[in-house]
N, C-alpha and C positions, 0 to 999 in steps of 0.2 A: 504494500500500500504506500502513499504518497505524505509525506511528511505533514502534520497538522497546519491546515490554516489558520487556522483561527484559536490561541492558546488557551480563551475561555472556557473551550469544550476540551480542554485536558484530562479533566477528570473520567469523562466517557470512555477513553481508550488507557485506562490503566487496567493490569488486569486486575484480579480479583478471583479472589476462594470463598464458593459456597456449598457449605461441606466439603463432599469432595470433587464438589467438581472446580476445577482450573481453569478460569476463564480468558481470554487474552483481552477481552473488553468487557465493558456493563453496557452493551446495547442488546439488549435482550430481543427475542422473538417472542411474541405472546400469538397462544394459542387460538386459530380462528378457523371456525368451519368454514368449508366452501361446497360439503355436498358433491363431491365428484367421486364418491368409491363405485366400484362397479357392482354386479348384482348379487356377490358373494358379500357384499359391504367390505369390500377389499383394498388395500391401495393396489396402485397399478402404475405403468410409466406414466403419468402425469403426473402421479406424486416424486416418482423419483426426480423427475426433471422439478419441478414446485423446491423442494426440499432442499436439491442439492444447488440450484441456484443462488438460495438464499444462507446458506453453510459460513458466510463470515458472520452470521450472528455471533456474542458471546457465544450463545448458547441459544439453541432451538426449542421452546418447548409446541409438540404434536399437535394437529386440531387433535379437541373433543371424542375419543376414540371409547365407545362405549364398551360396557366391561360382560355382556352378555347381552341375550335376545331381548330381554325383558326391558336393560335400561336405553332402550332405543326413543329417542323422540323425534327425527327428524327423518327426512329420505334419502340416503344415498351416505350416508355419513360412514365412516369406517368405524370397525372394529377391531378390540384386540384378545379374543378370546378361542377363536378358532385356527385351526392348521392353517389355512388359507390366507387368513386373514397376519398370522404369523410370518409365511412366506413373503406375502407384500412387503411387510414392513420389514424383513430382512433387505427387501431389495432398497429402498430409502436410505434404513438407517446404514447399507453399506456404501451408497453412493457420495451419503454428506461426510462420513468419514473418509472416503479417498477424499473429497475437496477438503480435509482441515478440517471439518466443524464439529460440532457438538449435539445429540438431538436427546431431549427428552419424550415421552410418550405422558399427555395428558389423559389418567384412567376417570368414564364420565358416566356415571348414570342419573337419569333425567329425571328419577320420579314419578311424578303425578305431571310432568310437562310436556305428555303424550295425549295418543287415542288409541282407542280398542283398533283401529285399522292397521295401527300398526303392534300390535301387541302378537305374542305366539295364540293360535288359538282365538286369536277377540278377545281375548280376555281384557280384565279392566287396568291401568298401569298401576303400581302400588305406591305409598308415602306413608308419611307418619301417621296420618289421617286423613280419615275419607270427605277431602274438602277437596271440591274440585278449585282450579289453578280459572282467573280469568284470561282468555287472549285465544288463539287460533292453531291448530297442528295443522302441517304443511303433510297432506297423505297424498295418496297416487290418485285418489281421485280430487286433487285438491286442496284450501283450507276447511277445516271442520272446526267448531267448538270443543278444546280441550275435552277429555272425556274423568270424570267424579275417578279416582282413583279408593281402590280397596285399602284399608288399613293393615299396614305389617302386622302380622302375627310375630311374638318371639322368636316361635321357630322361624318365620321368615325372615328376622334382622338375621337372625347367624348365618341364614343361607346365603345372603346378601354378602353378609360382610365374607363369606367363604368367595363368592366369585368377584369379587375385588382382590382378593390374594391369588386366586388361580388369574387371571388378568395381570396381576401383578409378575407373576413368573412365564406369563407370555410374555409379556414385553420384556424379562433376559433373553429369551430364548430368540425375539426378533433384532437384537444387539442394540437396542437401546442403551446411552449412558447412564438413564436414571428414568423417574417415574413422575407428574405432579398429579397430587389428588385434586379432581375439581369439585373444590367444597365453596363456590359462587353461585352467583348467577339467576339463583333460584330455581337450582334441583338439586340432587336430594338430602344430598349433607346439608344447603342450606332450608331445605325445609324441617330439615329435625331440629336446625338453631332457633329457628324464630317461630315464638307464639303466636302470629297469626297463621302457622298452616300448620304448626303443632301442637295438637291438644290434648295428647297421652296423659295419663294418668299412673303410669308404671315405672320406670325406672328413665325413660329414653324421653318422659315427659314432666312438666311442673315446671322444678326451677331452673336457671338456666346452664348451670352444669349438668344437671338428668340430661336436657336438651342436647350439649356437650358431647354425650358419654358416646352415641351414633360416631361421630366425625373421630373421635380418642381411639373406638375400637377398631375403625378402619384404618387409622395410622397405624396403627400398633401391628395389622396383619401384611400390608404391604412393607412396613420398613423390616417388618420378620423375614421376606424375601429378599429386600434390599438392602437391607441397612439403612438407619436414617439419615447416614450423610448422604443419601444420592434419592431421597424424597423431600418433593417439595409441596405444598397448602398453598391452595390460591382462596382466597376471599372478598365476599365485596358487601361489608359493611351497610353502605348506604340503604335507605329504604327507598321502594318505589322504581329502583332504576333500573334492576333484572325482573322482571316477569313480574311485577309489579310487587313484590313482595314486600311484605310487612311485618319489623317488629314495637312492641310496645315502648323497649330502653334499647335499641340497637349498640350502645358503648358499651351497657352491663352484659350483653347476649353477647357479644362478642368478645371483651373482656374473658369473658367464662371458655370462650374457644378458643382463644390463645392459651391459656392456661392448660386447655386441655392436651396440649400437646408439647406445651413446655417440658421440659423433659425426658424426650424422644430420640433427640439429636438432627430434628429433620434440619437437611441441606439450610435451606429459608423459605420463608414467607412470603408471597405475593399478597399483595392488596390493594383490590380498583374499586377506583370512584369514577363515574362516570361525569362528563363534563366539564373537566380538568380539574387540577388539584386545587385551584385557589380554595376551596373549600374543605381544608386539611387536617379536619381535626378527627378522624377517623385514622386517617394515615396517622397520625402523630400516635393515636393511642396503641394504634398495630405494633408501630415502631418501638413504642416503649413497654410492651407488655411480653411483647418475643422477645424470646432469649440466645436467640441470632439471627441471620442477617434477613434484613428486611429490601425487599424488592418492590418500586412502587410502578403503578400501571393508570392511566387516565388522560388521555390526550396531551400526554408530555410532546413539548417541543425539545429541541437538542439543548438549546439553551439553560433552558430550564430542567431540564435529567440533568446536566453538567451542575446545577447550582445546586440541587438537591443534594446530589452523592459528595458536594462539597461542602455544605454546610450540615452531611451527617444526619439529615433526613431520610437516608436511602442508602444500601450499597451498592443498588444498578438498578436500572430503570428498564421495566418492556415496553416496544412499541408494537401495537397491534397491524389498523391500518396502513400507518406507511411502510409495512413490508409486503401489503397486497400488490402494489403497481412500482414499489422499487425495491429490488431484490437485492439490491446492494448497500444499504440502507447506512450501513459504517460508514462505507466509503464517501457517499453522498453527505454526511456528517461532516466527514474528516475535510474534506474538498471545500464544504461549504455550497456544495453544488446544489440545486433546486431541487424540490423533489417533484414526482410523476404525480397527475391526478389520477385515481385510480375510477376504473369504470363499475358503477354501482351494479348497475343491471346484470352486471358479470359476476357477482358475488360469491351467488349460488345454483352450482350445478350447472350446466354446460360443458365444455370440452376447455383446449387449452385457449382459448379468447378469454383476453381477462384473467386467465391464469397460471400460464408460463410463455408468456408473448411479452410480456414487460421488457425493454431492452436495460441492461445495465450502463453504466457511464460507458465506457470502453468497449 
């Protein structure tokens, strides 16, 4: 790469350790579906070519890659639970390590953020409780109204948390560096955090540690595969801004899930706001409540990821959409160079328009 323009954004290209992973920068990849697995819900060469183009990330973390049939919410999204689905993702994660990079696998189940159309059987999606979610599922024949999801039975959380550990030892098997749980967004880890879509009365319900205990036991079985320096928690605090979700004290609910995982040794912590951060006081408490490195996420410019990680608000910062239309995203950092608009319409699902047609600098 080409020597730093601009000395402000120093901080972005140093490296950095979290856990174990060794980064050569804090410009993170944050994890984004695009809906393009094939009919196995597989990756395929357009991941390969997606992935390894984008390989000077710090570090990669995976779209949304669901951890069974069940935690499926979306159409076309990959999986990391099957042989097939295994083999994809061998081809990926070998391709960004010949280019140099780093990739994690984001493990994702949705919840109650489905419909029976896409369910094994029709069946109904499950959650803490049988409270259906407000907004639209994207099925084959179109958007539907979320579908009232059935309440875990006991035995269903352990089976649950069982196929999050076997997901967890698929992605060794497809040569992943590491693993991040997706406990945002408003599915399902964060529907057992917050009392408005959790209403248990048993151990996994009430206060907001019970709440906690879901999101504890999942860490505990996946860093049992990994170790916790090479797992990472993504979170997103805010109310209202994933799936419209709602809690009643979102600082004390959240408070209580840090905690729960303090003591783990996971890698770090991710935490989005949406909107940008000027509204940082979520972020601040993430930061001050985990007991290592904190990773933030929320329409950060370069500028402002460089002031963050320098004033010790952050130790690296992910960007989401500017690695959809610019793949070289360091670079374009480091350069100072403009960045790409990226094409909305292209987002989700299609072929390689809009998703490995992006031209890099060079």
């Amino acid at each position: 790469m080409s020597s730093l323009v601009d000395p402000s954004l120093a901080p972005l290209f140093s490296p950095v350790k979290l856990g174990a992973f060794s980064l050569p920068n804090r410009v993170l990849m944050a994890p984004l579906t695009r809906s393009r697995a094939n009919e196995q819900t597989a990756p395929h060469d357009l991941h390969v070519d997606y992935y390894r183009q984008r390989a000077t990330a710090g570090l990669i973390v995976s779209e949304g890659s669901q951890i069974s049939r069940e935690a499926v919410g979306y159409i076309r999204t990959p999986g990391i639970y099957s042989p097939e689905q295994v083999a994809g993702w061998k081809e990926v994660t070998t391709a960004v390590h010949a280019a140099g990079g780093r990739i994690a696998c984001q493990l994702w189940h949705v919840g109650r953020i489905s419909h029976t159309d896409l369910q094994p059987n029709g069946q109904a999606p499950v959650a803490p409780s049988a409270i259906a979610a407000p907004g639209k599922a994207f099925t084959p024949e179109g958007p539907k109204d979320l579908s009232t999801p059935r309440a875990l039975s006991l035995h269903d959380i352990a089976r649950v948390i069982g196929d999050w550990e076997h997901a967890a030892q698929c992605a060794v098997e497809a040569g992943f560096d590491g693993v991040q749980i997706h406990g945002a967004n408003g599915y399902i880890i964060d529907q057992f955090l917050r009392d408005g879509a959790n209403q248990r009365t048993d151990m996994y319900g009430g206060s907001p540690e019970n709440r906690a205990r879901f999101l504890r036991e999942v860490t505990e079985a996946v860093a049992g595969v990994w170790g916790g320096d090479r797992v990472s928690v993504r979170m997103s605090p805010q109310n209202g801004a994933f799936n419209r979700m709602q809690d009643s004290d979102p600082a004390t609910t959240f408070r209580a899930a840090v905690n729960a995982i303090n003591g783990l040794g996971v890698a770090y912590l991710e935490g989005v706001e949406m909107g940008g951060p000027a509204e940082h006081s979520l972020h601040a408490m993430l930061r001050e409540t985990f007991d290592g490195p904190y990773v933030a996420n929320g329409a950060f410019t370069a500028q402002l990821g460089a002031q963050w990680i320098r004033d010790g608000k952050a130790d690296a910062i992910s960007f989401g959409q500017p690695f959809i239309s610019n793949p070289d995203l360091p670079e374009r950092f480091r350069r100072g160079a403009p960045l790409a608009e990226p094409d909305r319409d292209t987002y989700y699902a299609g072929d390689a328009k809009g998703y490995t047609d992006y031209p890099a600098l060079d």
